[in-house]
C-alpha positions as CSV (number, residue, x, y, z in Angstrom):
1,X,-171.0,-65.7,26.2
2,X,-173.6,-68.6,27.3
3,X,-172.6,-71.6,29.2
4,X,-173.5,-74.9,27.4
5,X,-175.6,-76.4,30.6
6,X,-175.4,-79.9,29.3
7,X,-171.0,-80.0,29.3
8,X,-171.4,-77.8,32.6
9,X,-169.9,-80.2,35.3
10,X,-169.6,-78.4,38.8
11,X,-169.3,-81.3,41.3
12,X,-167.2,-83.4,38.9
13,X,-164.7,-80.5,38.6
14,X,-165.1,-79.8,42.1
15,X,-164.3,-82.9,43.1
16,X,-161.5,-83.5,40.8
17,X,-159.7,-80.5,42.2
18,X,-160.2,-81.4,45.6
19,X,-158.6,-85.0,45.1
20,X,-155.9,-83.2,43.0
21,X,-154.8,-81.0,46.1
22,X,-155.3,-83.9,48.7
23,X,-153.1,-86.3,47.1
24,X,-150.8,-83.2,45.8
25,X,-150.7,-82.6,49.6
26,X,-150.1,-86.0,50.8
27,X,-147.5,-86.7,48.0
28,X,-145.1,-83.7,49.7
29,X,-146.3,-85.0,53.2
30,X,-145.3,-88.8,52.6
31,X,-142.7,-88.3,50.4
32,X,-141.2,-84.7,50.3
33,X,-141.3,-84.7,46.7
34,X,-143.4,-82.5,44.9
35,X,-146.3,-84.1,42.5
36,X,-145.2,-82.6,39.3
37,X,-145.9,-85.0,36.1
38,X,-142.9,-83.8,34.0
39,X,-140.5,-83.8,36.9
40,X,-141.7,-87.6,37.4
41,X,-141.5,-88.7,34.1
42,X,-138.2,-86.2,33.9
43,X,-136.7,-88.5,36.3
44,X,-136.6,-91.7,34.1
45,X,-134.7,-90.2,31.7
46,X,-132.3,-91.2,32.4
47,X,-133.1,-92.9,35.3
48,X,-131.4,-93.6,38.6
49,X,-130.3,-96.7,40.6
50,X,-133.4,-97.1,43.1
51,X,-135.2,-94.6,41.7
52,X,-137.3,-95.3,39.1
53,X,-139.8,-98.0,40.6
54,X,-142.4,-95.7,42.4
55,X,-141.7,-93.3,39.2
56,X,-142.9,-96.1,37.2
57,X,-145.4,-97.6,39.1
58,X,-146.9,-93.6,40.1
59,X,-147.4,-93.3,36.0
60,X,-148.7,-96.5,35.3
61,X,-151.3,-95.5,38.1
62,X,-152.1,-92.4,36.9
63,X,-152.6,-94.2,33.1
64,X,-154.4,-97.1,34.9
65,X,-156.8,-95.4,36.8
66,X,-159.3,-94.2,34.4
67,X,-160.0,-97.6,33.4
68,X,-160.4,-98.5,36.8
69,X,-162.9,-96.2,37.5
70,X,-164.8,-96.6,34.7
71,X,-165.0,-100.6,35.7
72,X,-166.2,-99.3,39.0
73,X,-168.8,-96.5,38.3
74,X,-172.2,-96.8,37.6
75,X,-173.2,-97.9,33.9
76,X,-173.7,-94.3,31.8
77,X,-171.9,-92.7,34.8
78,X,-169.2,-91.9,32.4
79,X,-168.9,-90.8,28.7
80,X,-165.9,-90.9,26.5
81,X,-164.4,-87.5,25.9
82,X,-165.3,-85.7,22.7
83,X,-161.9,-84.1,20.9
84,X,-163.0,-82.5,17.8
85,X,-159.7,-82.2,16.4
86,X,-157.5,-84.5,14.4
87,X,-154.8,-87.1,15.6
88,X,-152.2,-84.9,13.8
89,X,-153.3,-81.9,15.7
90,X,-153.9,-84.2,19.2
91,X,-149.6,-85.1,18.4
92,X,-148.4,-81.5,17.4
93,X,-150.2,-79.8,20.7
94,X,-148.6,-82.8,23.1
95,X,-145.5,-82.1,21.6
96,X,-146.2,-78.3,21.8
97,X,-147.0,-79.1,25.6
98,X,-144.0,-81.1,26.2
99,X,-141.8,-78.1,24.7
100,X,-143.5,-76.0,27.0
101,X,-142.8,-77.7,30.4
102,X,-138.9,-78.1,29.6
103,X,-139.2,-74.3,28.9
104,X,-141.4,-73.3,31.8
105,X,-138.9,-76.2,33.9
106,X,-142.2,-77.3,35.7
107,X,-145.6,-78.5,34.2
108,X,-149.0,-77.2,35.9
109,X,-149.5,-79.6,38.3
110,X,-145.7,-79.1,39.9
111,X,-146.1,-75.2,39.2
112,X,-149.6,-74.5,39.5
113,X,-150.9,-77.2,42.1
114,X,-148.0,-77.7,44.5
115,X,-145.9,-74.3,43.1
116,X,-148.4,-72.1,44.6
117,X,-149.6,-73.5,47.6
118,X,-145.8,-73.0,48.5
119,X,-146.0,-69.2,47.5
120,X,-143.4,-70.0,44.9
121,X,-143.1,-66.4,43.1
122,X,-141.7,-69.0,40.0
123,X,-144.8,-70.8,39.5
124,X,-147.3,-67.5,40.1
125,X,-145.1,-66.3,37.0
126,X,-145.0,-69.7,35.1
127,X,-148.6,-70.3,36.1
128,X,-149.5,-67.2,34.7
129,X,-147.6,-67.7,31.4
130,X,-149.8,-71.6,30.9
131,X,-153.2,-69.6,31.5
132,X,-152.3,-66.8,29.5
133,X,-150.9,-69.2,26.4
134,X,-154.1,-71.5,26.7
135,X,-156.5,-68.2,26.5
136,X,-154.5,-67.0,23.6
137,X,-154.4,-70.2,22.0
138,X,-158.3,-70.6,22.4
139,X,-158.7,-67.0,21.5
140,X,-157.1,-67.6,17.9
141,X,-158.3,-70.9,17.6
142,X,-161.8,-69.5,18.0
143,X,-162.1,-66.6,16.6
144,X,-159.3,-66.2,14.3
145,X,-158.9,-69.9,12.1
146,X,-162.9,-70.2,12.7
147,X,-161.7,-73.7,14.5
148,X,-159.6,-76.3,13.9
């Protein structure tokens, strides 16, 4: 195994964890909700008087703010993801991911950011199960199809 230096990102990743656990921490501190995705977007369907605003205006945010901070960074500060797969593939593994959280009743940031900073023995289980799928998943993807 060798590490392709040039996609190797340490401080970005580092730092995108760290804001994922403060504002997963703040989230249950200010609102006593947990910051899972699926159960926010969950939540509008269908969705309840005086309810749905902050669910709304929480995803809008969280679709917004990559443009934002690509407005605000540095110019070459940040490059467009490469995905070398097709749109059809792209569709059928969201949908693949979607069937997966309603399975799994959780998605990885409710199970695996918030889940098991509360010791939930649920989300060490369904945490497992996502890492275990996506290593599979690469595994034949890899180095049994020869890549998609």
């Amino acid at each position: 195994m060798t590490i392709d230096w040039t996609h190797f990102t340490p401080w970005a990743s580092l730092s995108g964890g760290v804001l994922l656990g403060v504002s997963a921490a703040l989230f249950i501190l200010l609102n006593g909700r947990v910051l899972g995705i699926s159960g926010i977007l969950a939540g509008l369907l269908p969705p309840r008087p005086g309810d749905a605003a902050w669910r709304i205006a929480f995803l809008l945010g969280m679709a917004a703010s990559p443009m934002v901070f690509a407005a605000l960074a540095p110019a070459g500060f940040v490059t467009a993801p490469r995905i070398e797969a097709s749109h059809a593939l792209v569709v059928a593994a969201g949908l693949l991911v979607g069937l997966g959280t309603r399975y799994a009743a959780g998605c990885t940031s409710g199970h695996g950011i918030c889940g098991l900073s509360r010791l939930s023995p649920r989300s060490l289980v369904a945490t497992l199960a996502f890492m275990a799928a996506g290593f599979v998943t690469v595994f034949i993807v890899r180095h049994l199809i020869g890549g998609i």
